[in-house]
N, C-alpha and C positions, 0 to 999 in steps of 0.2 A: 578557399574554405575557411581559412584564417581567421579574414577580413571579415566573412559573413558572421562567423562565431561572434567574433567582437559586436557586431550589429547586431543582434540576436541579444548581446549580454548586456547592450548600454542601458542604461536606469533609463526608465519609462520618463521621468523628470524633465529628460536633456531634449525628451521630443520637442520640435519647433510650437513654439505658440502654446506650451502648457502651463508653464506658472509652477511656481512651487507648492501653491496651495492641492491645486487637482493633482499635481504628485503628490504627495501626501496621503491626499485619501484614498487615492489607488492603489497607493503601498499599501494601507491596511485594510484592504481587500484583498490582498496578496499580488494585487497587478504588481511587481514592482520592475521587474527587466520589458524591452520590448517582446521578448518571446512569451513572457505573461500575456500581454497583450494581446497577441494572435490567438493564444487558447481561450481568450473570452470569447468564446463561442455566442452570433444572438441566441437567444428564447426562441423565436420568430419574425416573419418577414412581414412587411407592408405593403399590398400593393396601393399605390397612389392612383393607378388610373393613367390614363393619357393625358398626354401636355396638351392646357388651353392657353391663349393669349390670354393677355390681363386685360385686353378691353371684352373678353366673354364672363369675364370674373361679375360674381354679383355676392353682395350682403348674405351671409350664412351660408354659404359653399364651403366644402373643402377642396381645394385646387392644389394643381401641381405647375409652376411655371419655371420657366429660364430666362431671367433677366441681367442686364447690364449692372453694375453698381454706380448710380452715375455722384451720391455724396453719400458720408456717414459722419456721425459724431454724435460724443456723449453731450446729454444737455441735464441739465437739473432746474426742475417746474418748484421754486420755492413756496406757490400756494400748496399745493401737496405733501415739499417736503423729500420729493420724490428724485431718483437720479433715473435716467432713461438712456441707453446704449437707442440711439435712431438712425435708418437707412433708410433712399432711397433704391429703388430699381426699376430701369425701364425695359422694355420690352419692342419698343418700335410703335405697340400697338396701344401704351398707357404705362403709365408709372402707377408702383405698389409701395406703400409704407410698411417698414419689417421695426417692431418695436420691442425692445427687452429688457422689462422693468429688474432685472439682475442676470446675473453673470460674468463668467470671467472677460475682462476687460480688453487683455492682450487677444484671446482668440478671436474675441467679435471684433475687433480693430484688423487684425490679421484676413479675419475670410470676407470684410464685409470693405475693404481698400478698395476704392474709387479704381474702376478697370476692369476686377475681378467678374468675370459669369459667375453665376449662381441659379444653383438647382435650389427653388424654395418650393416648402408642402406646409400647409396651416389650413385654418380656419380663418375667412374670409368676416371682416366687422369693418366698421365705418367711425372713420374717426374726425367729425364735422363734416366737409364735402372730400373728403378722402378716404379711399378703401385701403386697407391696412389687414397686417397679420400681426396677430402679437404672440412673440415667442414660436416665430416660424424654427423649421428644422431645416436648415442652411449648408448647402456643401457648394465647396469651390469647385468648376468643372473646367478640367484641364486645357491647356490651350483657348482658354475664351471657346471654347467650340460645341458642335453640337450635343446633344443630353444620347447619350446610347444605351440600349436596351437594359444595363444593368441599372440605368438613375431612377428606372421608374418600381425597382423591389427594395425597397428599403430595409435594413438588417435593423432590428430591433433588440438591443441587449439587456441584461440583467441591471435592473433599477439599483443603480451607485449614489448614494443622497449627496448632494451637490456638485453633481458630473450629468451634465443634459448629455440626452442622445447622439444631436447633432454634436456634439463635443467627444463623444465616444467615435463615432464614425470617423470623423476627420483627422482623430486620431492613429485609429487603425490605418487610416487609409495611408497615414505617413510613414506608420510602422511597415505596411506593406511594402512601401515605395526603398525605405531603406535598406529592406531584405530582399530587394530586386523581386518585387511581388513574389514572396513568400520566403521557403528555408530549405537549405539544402538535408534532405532525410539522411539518417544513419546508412540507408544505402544509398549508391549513385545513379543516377540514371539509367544505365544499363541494366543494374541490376532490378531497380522499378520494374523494367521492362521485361527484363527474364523470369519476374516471380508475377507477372499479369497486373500491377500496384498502379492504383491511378497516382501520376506523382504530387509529392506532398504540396509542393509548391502552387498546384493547381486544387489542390482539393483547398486549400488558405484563400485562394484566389478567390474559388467560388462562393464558399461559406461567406465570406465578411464584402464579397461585390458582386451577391447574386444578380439573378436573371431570371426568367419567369419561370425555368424549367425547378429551380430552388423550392418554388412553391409545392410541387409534387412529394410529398412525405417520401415513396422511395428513391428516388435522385439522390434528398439531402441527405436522407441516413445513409447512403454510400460513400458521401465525401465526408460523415462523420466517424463511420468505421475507420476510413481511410486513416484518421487521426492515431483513432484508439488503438488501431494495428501500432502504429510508431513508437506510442510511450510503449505499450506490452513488447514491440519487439525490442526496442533499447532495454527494455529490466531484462529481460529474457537472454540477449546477449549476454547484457554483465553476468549473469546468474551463469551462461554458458564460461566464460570469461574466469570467474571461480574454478568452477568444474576443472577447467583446463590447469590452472595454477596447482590442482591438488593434484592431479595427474602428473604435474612435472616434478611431484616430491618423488623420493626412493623408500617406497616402503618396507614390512619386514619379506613378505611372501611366506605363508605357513606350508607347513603340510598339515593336511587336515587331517589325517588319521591318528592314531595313540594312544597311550594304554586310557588315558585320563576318556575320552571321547566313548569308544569301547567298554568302557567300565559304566559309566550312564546312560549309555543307550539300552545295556542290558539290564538295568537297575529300575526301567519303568515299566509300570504297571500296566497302563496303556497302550494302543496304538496309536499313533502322530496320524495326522489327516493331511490329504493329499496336500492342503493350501502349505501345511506347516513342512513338510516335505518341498515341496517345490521352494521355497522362502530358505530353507535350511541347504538349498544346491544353489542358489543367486548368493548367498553369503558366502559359501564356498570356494564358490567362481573367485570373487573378491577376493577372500583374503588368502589364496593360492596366488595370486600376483603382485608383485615386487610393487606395487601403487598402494597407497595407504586406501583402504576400505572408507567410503561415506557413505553412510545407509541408511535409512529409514523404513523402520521395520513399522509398520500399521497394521492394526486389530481388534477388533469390537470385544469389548469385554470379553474375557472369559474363553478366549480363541487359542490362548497358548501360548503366547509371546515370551512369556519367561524361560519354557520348556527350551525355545529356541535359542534365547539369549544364554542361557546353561550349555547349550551343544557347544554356542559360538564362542563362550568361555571355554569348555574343555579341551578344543582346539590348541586356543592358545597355551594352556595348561602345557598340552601335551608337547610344549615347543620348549619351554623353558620360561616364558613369560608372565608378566603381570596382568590381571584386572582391574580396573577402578569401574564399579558401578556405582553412578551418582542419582540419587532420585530428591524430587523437591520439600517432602516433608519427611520428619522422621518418621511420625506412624508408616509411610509407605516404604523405607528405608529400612525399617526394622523389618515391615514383612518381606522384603527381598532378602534381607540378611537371615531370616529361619528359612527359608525358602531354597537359598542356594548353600547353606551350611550344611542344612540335613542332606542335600544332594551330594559336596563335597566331603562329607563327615568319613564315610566309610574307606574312601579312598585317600584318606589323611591328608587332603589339602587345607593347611591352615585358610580360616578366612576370619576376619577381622571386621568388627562393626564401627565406623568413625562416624565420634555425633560432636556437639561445639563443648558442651560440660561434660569432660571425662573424668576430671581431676589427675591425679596420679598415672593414673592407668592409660592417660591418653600418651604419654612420653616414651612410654616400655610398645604402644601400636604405631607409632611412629619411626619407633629405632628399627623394630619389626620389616616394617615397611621398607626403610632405606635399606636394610641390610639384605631384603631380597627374602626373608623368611615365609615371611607373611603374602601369599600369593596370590591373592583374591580379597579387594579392600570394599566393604559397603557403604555408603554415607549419604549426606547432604551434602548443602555447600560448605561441610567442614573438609572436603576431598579439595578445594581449591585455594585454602590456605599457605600460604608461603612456608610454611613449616612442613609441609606432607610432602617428601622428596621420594621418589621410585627409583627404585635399581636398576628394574627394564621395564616398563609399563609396555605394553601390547596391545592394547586393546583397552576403550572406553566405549561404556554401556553407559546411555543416559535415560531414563523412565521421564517422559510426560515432558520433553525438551519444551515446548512453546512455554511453560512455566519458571524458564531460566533465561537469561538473557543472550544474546548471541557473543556476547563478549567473554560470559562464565563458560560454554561451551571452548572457546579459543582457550581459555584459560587451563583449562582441563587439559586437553590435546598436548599443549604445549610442557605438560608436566614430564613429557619423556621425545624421543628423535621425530619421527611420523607416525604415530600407535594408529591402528583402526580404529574406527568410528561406527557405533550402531546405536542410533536415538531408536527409541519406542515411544509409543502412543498407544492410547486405549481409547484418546478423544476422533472419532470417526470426523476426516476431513474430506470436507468435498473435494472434486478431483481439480477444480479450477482453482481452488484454497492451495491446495497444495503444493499446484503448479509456481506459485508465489511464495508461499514461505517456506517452502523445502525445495525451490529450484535449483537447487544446489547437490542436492541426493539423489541419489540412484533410490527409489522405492520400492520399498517390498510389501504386499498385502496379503493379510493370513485373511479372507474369505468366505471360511464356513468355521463352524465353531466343533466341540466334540460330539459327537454321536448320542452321548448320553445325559447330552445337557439340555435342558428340558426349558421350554419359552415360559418365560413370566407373564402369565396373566394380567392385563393391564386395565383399568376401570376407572373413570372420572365421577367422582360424586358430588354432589351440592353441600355447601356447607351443614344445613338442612339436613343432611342422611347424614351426620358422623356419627349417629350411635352406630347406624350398619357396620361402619368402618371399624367400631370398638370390638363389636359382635364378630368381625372377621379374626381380630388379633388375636381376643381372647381362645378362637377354636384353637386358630396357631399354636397358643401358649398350652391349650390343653394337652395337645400330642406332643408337649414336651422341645417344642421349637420356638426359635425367638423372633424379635422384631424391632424394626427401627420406626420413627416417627421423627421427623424431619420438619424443621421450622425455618423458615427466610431467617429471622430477627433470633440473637442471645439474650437479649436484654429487651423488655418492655420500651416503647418507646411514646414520646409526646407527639410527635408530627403523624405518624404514621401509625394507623389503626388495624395492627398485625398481631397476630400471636405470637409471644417469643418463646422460645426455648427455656430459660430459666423457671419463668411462672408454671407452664405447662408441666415441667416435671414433679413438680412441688404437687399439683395441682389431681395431675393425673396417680401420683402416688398414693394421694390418700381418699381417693375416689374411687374412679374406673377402675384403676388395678391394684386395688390395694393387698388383694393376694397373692400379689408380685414383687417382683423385686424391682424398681425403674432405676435406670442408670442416666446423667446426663453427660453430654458430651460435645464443647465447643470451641472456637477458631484463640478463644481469651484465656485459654485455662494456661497452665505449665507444661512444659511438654511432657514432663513426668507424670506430671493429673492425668493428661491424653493417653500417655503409657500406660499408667494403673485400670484407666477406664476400658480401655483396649479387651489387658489382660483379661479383664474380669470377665470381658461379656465372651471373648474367644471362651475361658475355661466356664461357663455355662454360668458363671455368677450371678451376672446380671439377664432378665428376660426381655424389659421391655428400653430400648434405648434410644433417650429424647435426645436429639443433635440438631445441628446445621449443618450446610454441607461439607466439614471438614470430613466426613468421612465419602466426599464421592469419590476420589481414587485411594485406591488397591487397598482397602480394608476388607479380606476375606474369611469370612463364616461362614460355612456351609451347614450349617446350624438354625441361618437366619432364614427365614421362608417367606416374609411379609413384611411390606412396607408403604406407611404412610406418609405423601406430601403433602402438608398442611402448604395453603394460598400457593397451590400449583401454579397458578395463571404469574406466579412473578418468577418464574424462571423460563430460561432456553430451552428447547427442546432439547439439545444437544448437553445439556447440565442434569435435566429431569433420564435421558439416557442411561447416565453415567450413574446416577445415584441408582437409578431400578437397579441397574448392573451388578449392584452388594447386595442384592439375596437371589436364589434360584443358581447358588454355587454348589448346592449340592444334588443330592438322588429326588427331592421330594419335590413336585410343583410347590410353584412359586408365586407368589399373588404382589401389588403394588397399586394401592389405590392413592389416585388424584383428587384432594379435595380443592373443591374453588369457589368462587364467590359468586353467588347469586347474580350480580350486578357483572360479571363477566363481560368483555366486549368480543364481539362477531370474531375479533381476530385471537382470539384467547379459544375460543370455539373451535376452531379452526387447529390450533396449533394443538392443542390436547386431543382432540380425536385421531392427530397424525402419529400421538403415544399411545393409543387403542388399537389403532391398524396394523402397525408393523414393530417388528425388534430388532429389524435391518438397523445399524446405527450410522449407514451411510446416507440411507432415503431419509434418516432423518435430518442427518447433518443438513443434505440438501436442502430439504424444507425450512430448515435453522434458518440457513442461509438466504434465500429468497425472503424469509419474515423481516426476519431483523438486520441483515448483514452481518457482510463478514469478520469484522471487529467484534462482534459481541458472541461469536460460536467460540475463539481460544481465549474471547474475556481478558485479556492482558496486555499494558502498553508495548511489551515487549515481544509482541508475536512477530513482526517482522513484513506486517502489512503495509508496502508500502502508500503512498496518496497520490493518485494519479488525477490527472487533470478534469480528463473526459472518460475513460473509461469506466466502466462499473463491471464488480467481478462476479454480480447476480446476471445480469443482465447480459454481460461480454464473456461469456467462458469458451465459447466457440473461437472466439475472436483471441482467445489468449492461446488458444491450443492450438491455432492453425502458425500465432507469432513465436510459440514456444518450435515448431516445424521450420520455420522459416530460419529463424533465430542459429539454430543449431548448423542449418547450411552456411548462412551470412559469413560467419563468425569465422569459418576453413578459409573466405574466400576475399574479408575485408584485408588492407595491405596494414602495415606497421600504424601509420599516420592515423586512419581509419579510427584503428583498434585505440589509439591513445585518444581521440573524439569522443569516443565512446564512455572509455574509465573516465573522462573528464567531466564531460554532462554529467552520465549516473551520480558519480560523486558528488554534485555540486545539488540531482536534485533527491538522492536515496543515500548518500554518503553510510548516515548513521545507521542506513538498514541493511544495508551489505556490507560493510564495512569492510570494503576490494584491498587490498594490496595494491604496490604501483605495479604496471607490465612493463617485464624486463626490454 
């Protein structure tokens, strides 16, 4: 297996008959190992037809023949100016001229050696009293012998500029031949055979030296699943392969009951819904056993996820332990921290607000903190500062993770022995998404929302109606309720012919609502500006409030009833979700109008009426995700998506669920050697996105 690894990892370069040049530019294609190599998958296949003699051959055919090489050599025609790579080949039945006004030197010298058989296909011209191919596609055929059923399907690959076809093939073909036609899969043989898996080595075989059955669309997409199963089930191990390393820590194990627990349960006003209930007994379960808790709590807006995150803090409370809740902005830091201080207020649990500019006041929340005072800490990434030391940390809550990097997550955890772990999310992840960048977590999903939380009305309008859109706010403003108006752009811009935020406020102040108050609010201010702006508009200061989307996570007004997205059509759905999401937090309907531009394309059409039909923020996600892809629903380099070959996670999600099934068996039953295969690939081609430990 060793031997084959190493064959598998040799630079594409060192293949026989490549040249330094065609390495080169397959490296920056990304060809660069031979295992690169085999995943170029072709586009499609050729059929050539039946082999004719060359004395059936005539002027303007395209033919397929097998002839002898009987000489070759470069010549250079100085009336031209011209260098010409020239062969003969005979056939028995007539000789055929093969001419290659460029090309790499060493391979046409290599396949085209006085001896050699040759499977040639071109286009049949006459060059004085000789028929000739120019720039035939040339393979060498094994043993001088006869062409068999695979010579006559030719693999057609993705256009490499200065890498011909016939040079792509010959290549493969060697790459094959080194990997004992093909690779040995993360499982063995056996196991191929016990999970029903056509083996990898054969589905390689078939893809790059079809047969005519290749031509059949469902055939090929079998032995390309076949692929796609491999890379999904190799992440899917590793991802299993984590899991299992956290398992092997010794966590705290709580009891879940206590006065702290008890004291808030009774202190709500509400009743919890079954989703939130069921989610609050899977946390439970957790952090009732001596294994440190990884969790991922997921929730559409407005579901309750903090309610929960407060339970699974007073637990720990009730133990003797610490909190660190970390979220990505302040504004949504700040509302975690009013949010769980008024919960903890009554029951005299200090909680502590940590932001980067404290001054003074941060050294006396810090001392706090180490001395075990302070029992509940809220912050940004000023929680992961080398100065913030815990007493007993127990438990970490993170808001909105795919917005931090996997390494700040490590970072956190590691600020105390095994603490618990619960990410939240409010961005609705498809379930194939998730399978990948949370494969790591145990998932929990709150499902249905409260009882008395009422669906926002949703409406797309043409640039054309915004007075309607004025008309709608203004009733809003009438009865005493506010609103947001949301713009892509802060700042006016020269390239792009958008409405910004800054003008717009100006604009709209001493216009449309001049009997109002307009507040503006964006991504460039001070974060104290954002504070003040915040305050204002929560204490009813401000009516009407012009932003970007710095306010689509966790800024809550149940005050606010209506909201405008000025040039809808430039955002995700899964982004337009999130923003509707801040109003329709309170008792009264909710409204959220989509304005767009005339000049919309079909798929802008498309994508906005999926925000008219439904408030599921899953079907939307899903839609997100088929539009655009899955990189552009968490919007961040640091989401954890990794890049697979062949697979697509739009397209492959069946196929990731059935590897993620398999994966979890594999993983009990691969042996030590196996298992260290395994950390090694991953690492070499996901390193930076899982970032494994070694296995013990």
């Amino acid at each position: 297996m060793e031997k084959e690894n190493d064959a598998l990892r040799k630079a594409v370069r060192y293949l026989k008959g490549i040249g330094p040049k065609i390495g080169a530019t397959l490296a920056k294609r990304g060809v660069k190992t031979v295992e690169d190599l085999l995943y170029l998958l072709p586009n499609r296949y050729e059929d050539k037809g039946a082999l004719k003699r060359i004395e059936e051959m005539e002027e303007g055919m395209t033919g397929l023949v097998v002839g002898k090489v009987i000489s070759s050599r470069p010549v250079y025609y100085p009336r031209t100016r011209k260098r010409v790579f020239e062969a003969t080949v005979d056939d028995g039945t007539g000789s055929l001229a093969l001419r290659w006004f460029q090309g790499p030197l060493p391979y046409l010298r290599e396949t085209c050696e006085p001896g050699n058989t040759l499977l040639v296909s071109g286009r049949i011209s006459r060059f004085g009293n000789r028929l000739q191919i120019v720039h035939p596609e040339a393979a060498v055929l094994d043993d001088g012998g006869e062409v068999d059923r695979y010579e006559r399907i030719l693999p057609v690959y993705p256009e490499i500029e200065g890498v011909k076809q016939g040079t792509l093939r010959n290549l493969v073909r060697r790459a094959l031949e080194d990997c004992d036609h093909g690779r040995t899969s993360v499982l063995s043989r056996e196991m191929e055979e016990s999970y029903g898996l056509i083996p990898l080595s054969e589905a390689f075989a078939k893809l790059h030296r079809p047969d005519e059955t290749m031509l059949d669309r469902v055939t090929h997409r079998r032995y390309v699943e076949r692929l796609i199963l491999e890379e999904y089930l190799l992440f899917q191990a590793a991802l299993f392969l984590k899991k299992r390393e956290a398992a092997a820590e010794e966590g705290i194990g709580f009891a879940c009951d206590g006065i702290y627990r008890t004291s808030f349960e009774k202190s709500l006003t509400f009743e919890l819904t079954e989703a939130q209930r069921r989610v609050i007994g899977e946390i439970e379960e957790d952090m009732g056993r001596k294994v440190p808790m990884n969790r991922l709590l997921q929730g559409d807006v407005g579901s309750g996820k903090t309610v929960v995150a407060v339970l699974a803090s007073s637990m720990v409370l009730s133990n003797g332990y610490q909190v660190a809740f970390m979220a990505p902005t302040e504004i949504l830091a700040e509302q975690h921290y009013l949010t769980i201080h008024k919960a903890f207020d009554d029951m005299g649990v200090p909680v502590a607000f940590l932001r980067g500019n404290m001054g003074v006041e941060r050294f006396a929340v810090l001392e706090g903190i180490r001395a075990g005072r302070i029992q509940v800490v809220v912050g940004t990434h000023a929680l992961i500062r080398k100065d913030v030391v815990f007493n007993n940390l127990g438990l970490v809550i993170i808001d909105e993770q795919h917005r931090f990097g996997v390494i700040q997550r490590k970072v956190l955890k590691e600020k105390a022995g095994s603490p618990d772990l619960l990410v939240m999310t409010a961005t609705p992840i498809p379930r194939t998404l998730s399978m990948v960048v949370y494969g790591d977590l145990d998932v929990s999903v709150i499902d249905e929302v409260p009882r008395d939380r009422k669906k926002t009305v949703t409406r797309v309008y043409l640039d054309k109606d915004r007075d309607i859109v004025y008309k709608l706010i203004e009733d809003e403003l009438k009865k005493g309720h506010q609103a947001y108006i949301v713009y892509p752009l802060v700042e006016e811009s020269k390239r792009i012919d958008l409405l910004d935020a800054k003008r717009m406020a100006a604009h709209l102040q001493k216009t449309i609502f001049a009997s109002y108050r307009v507040g503006l609010l964006h991504g460039k201010m001070k974060a104290e500006e954002k504070e003040d702006v915040m305050s204002r508009f929560k204490e009813r200061e401000i009516d009407v409030l012009v932003c970007t989307t710095v306010i689509e996570v966790g800024i809550d007004v149940p005050n606010a009833t209506m909201m405008a997205v000025e040039h809808a059509e430039r955002f995700g759905l899964s982004q337009l979700h999130q923003l509707r999401g801040r109003v329709g937090r309170g008792k009264s309907v909710a409204r959220c109008a989509l304005i767009t531009s005339e000049k919309r394309t079909a798929l802008a059409v498309r994508r906005l009426k999926a925000m008219e039909k439904t408030g599921d923020g899953f079907k939307i996600a899903e839609e997100d995700m088929r539009l655009r892809g899955p990189g552009e629903i968490l919007g961040v380099k640091q989401s954890g998506i990794p890049d697979f070959r062949v697979g697509d996670l739009v397209r492959d999600g069946p196929i990731m669920s059935r590897a993620r099934r398999l994966a979890e068996d594999a993983v009990g039953r691969l042996t030590v050697e196996e298992l260290e295969r395994v950390k090694t690939v991953v690492k070499e081609r996901w390193g930076h996105t899982l970032h494994l430990s070694d296995v013990a």
